[in-house]
C-alpha distance (Angstrom), angle and dihedral (degrees) to the residues before:
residue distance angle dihedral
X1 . . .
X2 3.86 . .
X3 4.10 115.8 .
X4 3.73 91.1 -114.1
X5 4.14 85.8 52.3
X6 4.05 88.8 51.3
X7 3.72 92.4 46.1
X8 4.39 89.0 44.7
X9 4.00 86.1 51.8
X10 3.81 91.8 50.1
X11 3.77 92.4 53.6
X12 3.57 86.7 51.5
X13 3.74 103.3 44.7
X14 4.09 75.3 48.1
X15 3.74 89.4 60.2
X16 3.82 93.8 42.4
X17 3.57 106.0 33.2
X18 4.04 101.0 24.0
X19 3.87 122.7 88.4
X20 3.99 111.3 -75.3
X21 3.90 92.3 10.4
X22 3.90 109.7 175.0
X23 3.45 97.8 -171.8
X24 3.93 91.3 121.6
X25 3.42 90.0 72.5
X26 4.22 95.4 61.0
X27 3.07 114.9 63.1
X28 3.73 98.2 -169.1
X29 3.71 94.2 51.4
X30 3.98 90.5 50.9
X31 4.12 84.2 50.4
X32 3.95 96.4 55.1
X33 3.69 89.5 41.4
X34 4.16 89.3 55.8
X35 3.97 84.1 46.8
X36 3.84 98.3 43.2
X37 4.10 91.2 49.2
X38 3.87 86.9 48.5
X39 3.40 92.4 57.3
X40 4.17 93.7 46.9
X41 3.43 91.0 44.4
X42 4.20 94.1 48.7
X43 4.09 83.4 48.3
X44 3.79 99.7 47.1
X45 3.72 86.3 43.5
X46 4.02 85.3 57.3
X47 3.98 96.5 40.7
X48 3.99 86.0 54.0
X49 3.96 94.8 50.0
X50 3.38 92.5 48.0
X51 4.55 92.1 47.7
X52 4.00 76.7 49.8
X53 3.60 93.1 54.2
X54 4.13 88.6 45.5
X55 3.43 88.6 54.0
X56 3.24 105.8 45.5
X57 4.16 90.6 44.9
X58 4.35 86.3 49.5
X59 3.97 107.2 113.1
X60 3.61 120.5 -127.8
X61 3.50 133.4 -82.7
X62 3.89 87.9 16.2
X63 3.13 110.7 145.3
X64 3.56 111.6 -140.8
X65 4.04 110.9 74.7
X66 3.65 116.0 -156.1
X67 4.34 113.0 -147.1
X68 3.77 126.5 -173.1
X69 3.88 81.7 -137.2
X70 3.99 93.2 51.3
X71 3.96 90.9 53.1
X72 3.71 87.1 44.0
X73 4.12 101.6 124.1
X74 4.03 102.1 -130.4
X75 3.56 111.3 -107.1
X76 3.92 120.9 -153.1
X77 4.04 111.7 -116.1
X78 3.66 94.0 -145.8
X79 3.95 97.6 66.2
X80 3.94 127.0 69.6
X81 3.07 89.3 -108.9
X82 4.18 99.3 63.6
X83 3.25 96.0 41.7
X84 4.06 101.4 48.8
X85 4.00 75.4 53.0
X86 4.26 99.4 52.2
X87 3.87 84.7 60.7
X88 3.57 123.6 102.1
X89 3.65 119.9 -118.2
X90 3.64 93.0 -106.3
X91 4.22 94.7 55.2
X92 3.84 88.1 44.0
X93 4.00 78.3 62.0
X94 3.41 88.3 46.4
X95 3.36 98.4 54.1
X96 3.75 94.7 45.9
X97 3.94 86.6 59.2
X98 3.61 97.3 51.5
X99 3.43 97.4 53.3
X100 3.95 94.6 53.6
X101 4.08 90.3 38.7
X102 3.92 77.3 52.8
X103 4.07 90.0 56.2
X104 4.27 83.8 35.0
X105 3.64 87.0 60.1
X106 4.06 96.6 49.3
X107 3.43 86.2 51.5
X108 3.94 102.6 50.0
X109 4.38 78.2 41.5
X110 3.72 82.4 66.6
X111 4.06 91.8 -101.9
X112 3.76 110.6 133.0
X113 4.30 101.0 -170.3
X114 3.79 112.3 -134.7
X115 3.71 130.2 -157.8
X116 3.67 132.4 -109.1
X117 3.53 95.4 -124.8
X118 4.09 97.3 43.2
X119 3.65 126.6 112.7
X120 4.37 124.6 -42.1
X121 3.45 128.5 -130.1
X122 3.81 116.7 -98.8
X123 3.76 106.9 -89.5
X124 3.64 88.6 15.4
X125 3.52 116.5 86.9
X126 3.37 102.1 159.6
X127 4.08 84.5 56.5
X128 3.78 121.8 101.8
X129 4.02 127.3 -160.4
X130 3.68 108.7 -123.3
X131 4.11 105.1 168.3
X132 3.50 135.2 16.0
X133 4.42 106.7 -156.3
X134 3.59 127.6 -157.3
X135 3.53 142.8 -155.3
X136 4.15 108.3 -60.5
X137 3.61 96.9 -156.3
X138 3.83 90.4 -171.9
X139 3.98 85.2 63.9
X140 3.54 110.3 114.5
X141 3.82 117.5 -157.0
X142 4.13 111.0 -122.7
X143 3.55 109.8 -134.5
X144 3.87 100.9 -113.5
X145 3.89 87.6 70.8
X146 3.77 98.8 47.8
X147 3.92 95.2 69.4
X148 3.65 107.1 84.2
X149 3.74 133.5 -134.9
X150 3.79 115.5 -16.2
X151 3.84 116.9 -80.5
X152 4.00 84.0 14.2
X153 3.70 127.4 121.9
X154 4.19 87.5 -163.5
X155 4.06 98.7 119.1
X156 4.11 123.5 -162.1
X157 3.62 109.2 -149.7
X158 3.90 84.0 154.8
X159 3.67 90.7 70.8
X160 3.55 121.1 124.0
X161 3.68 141.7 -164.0
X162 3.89 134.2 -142.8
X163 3.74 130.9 -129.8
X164 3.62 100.5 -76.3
X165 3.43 114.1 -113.7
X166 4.10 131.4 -143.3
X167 3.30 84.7 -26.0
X168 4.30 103.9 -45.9
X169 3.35 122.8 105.6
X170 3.83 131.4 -147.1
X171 3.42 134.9 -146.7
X172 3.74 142.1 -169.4
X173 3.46 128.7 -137.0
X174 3.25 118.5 -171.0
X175 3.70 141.0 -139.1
X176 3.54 115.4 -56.4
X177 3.93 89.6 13.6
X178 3.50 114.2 110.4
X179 3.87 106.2 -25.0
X180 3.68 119.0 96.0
X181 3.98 93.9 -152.4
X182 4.56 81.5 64.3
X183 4.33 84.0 -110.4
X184 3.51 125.9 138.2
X185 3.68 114.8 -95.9
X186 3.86 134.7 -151.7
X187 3.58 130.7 -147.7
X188 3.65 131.3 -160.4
X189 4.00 127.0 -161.2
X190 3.92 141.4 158.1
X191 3.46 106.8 -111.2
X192 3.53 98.2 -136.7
X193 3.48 90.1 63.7
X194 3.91 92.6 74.1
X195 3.65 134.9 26.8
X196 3.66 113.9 159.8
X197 3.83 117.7 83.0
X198 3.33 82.3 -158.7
X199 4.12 104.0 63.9
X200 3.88 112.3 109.7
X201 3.80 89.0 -161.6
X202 4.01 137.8 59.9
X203 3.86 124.2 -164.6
X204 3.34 101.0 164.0
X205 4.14 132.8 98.8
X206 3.65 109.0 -67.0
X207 4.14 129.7 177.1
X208 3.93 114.9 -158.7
X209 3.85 130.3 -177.4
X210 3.77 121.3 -176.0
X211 3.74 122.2 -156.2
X212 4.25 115.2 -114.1
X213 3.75 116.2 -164.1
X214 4.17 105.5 -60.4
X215 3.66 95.9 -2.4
X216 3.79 118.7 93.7
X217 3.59 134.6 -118.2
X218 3.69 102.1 -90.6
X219 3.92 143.2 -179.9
X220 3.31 134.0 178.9
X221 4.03 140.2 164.3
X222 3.62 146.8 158.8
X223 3.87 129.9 -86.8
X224 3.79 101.1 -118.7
X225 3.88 137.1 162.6
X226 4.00 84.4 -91.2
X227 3.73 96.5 74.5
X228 4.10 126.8 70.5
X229 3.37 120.3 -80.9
X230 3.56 89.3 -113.8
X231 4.04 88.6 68.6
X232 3.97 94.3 40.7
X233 4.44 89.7 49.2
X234 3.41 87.5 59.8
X235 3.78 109.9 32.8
X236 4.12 106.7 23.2
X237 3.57 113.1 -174.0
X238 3.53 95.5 -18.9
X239 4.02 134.2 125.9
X240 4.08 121.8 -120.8
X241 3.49 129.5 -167.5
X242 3.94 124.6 -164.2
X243 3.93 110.8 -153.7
X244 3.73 120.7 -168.7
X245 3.70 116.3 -127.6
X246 3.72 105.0 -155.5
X247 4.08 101.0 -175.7
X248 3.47 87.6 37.5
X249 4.36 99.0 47.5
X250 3.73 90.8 -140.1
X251 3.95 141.8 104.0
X252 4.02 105.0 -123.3
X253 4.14 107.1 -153.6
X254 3.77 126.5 -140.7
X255 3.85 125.0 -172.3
X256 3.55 131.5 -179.9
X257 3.75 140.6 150.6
């Protein structure tokens, strides 16, 4: 491995291994660290055959003893990088496993990861999908969005909200809802913002998009100082848009800067 590919797999191990490490949530990071620490471990595997061979080829009584733990380069505890390489065998396992039961989890929490360098937005080319959210059927809809258009007595108890996402939540309103034109609707909030199913009102910042003919229902906004820090960690100064899939019953995400 080159020396800038040793220092790229210690920011990574950093990310993974280090305290608050968000790799989980980039997929392509969490790929080139799998590829970098194949390579290491396929080259320390070939240093340490070769010691063996040393040793094994040393004549007796000489004495200078060659170990693979006395050629060993010291490593510094404090970085990623020394303490990925304290752990046992077994824990490195270990830590392997958590990190894809941590990108399991998303998934089966209705959190499908994208990639970086996936798909844009239409009209957005400088966009880039980076979740796809399902249905979270745990989701219960607060009472201020189950009222229908204003000045309506149309309710929606049929609509339905998406695994909430760095701290936003999305909801669906469906047909006949909230939209004038009959489409189905989608509604964007932070989370924090409201906590009781129970509230008949909603003051805080909202973003809606209503479906018209073709076009999906679609909301988007901009990652300011107003939204949790949760939201602003992950996106900083950067635009998202939620799209509603119809055929597909899921709320595709685009971000981009």
């Amino acid at each position: 491995m080159t020396p800038d590919e040793e220092r790229e797999l210690d920011r990574l191990r950093e990310r993974a291994y280090g305290p608050g490490g968000d790799i989980r949530r980039d997929v392509v990071a969490l790929g080139r660290l799998r590829e970098l620490e194949d390579r290491r471990s396929g080259a320390e595997h070939e240093t340490l055959s070769r010691r063996a061979t040393g040793e094994t080829l040393a004549r007796p009584g000489n004495a200078i003893t060659t170990t693979a733990a006395s050629l060993e380069p010291p490593r510094t505890p404090g970085t990623a990088e020394g303490r990925f390489r304290a752990l046992s065998g077994r824990r490195r396992v270990l830590f392997a496993l958590t990190i894809l039961v941590a990108i399991a989890l998303g998934i089966a929490g209705g959190i499908a990861l994208g990639s970086r360098h996936g798909r844009s937005s239409p009209g957005a080319p400088a966009s880039q999908e980076v979740a796809q959210l399902s249905v979270d059927a745990s989701y219960k809809i607060p009472a201020a969005f189950r009222g229908g258009a204003a000045g309506s007595a149309t309710r929606t108890p049929s609509a339905e909200g998406f695994a909430e996402f760095h701290g936003l939540r999305v909801v669906l309103i469906p047909a006949n809802g909230f939209s004038p034109d009959g489409g189905d609707c989608l509604l964007v909030y932070p989370s924090e913002y409201l906590t009781s199913t129970s509230a008949t009102k909603y003051t805080g910042p909202q973003w809606n998009g209503c479906a018209a003919g073709p076009f999906p229902a679609t909301a988007q906004l901009v990652v300011t100082d107003a939204l949790s820090a949760e939201t602003r960690s992950a996106f900083p100064g950067e635009s998202l848009r939620f799209v509603y899939d119809k055929p597909g019953h899921k709320v595709d995400v685009f971000a981009a800067k």
